[in-house]
C-alpha positions in Angstrom: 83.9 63.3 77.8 86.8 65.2 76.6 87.1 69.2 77.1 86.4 69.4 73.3 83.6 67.4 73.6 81.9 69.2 76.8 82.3 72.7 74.7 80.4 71.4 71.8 77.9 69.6 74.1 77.1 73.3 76.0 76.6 74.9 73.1 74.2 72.1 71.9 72.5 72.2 74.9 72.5 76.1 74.7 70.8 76.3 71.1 68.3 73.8 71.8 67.6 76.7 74.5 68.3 74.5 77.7 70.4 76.5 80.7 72.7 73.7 82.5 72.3 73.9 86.1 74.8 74.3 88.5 76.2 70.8 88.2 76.2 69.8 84.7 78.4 73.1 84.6 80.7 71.9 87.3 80.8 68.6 84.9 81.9 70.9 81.9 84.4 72.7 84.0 85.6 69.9 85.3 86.2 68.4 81.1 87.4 71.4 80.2 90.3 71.6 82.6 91.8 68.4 81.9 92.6 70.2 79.3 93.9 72.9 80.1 93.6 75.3 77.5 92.9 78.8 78.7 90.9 79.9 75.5 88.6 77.3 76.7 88.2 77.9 80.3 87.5 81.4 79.8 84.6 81.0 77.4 83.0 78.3 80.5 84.1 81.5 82.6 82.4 83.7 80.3 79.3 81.6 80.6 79.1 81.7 83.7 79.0 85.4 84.4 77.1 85.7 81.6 74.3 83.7 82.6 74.6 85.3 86.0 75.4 82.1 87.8 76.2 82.9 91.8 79.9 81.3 92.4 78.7 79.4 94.8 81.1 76.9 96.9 80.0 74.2 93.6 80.7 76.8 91.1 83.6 78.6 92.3 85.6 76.0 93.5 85.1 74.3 90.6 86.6 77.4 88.6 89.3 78.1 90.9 89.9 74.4 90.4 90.2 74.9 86.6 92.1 78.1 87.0 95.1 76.3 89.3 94.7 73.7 86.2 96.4 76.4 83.9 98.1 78.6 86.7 96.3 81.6 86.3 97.0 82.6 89.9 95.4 86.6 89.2 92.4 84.8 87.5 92.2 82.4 90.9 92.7 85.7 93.3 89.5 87.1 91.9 87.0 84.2 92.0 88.1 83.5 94.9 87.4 86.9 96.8 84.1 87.3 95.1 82.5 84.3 96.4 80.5 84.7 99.7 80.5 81.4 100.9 84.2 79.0 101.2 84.5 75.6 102.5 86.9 73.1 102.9 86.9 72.6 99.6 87.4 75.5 98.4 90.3 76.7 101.0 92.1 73.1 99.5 91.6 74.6 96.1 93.6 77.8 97.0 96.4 75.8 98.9 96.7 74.0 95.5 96.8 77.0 93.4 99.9 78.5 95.5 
């Protein structure tokens, strides 16, 4: 599924009243930043502090991820010191953003 297609799928989902989990938004971040657009990300973004996810080592990586997709190194910086928990992962993510 394309980033387009992941954006209209959420808000499907969202109007038929079902709240993606942690991992089918991770899948829609993931869409979305093969593409790249910023408009896009932000509104996932949005989403997700919306719905009061926890950027957890799933969701913030995934987001810091999409944010070193469309170099938005300030955007990166700030998920990256809210989250509580890092891994691996998540430390290779912010070596890629750099």
């Amino acid at each position: 599924m394309n980033g387009d297609g992941s954006l209209i799928f959420l808000d499907t989902m969202r109007a038929q009243g079902i709240v993606p989990n942690k991992i089918s938004l991770k899948n829609f971040i993931n869409a979305c930043a093969r593409l790249g657009a910023m408009y896009k990300i932000r509104l996932i973004h949005d989403f997700v502090c919306c719905m009061n996810f926890l950027l957890d080592v799933i969701l913030g990586t995934a987001i810091i991820d999409m944010y070193t997709k469309c170099e938005s190194a300030d955007s990166i910086r700030e998920i990256f010191a809210t989250m509580r928990e890092k891994n691996l992962t998540t430390w290779s993510a912010m070596i890629r953003s750099t």
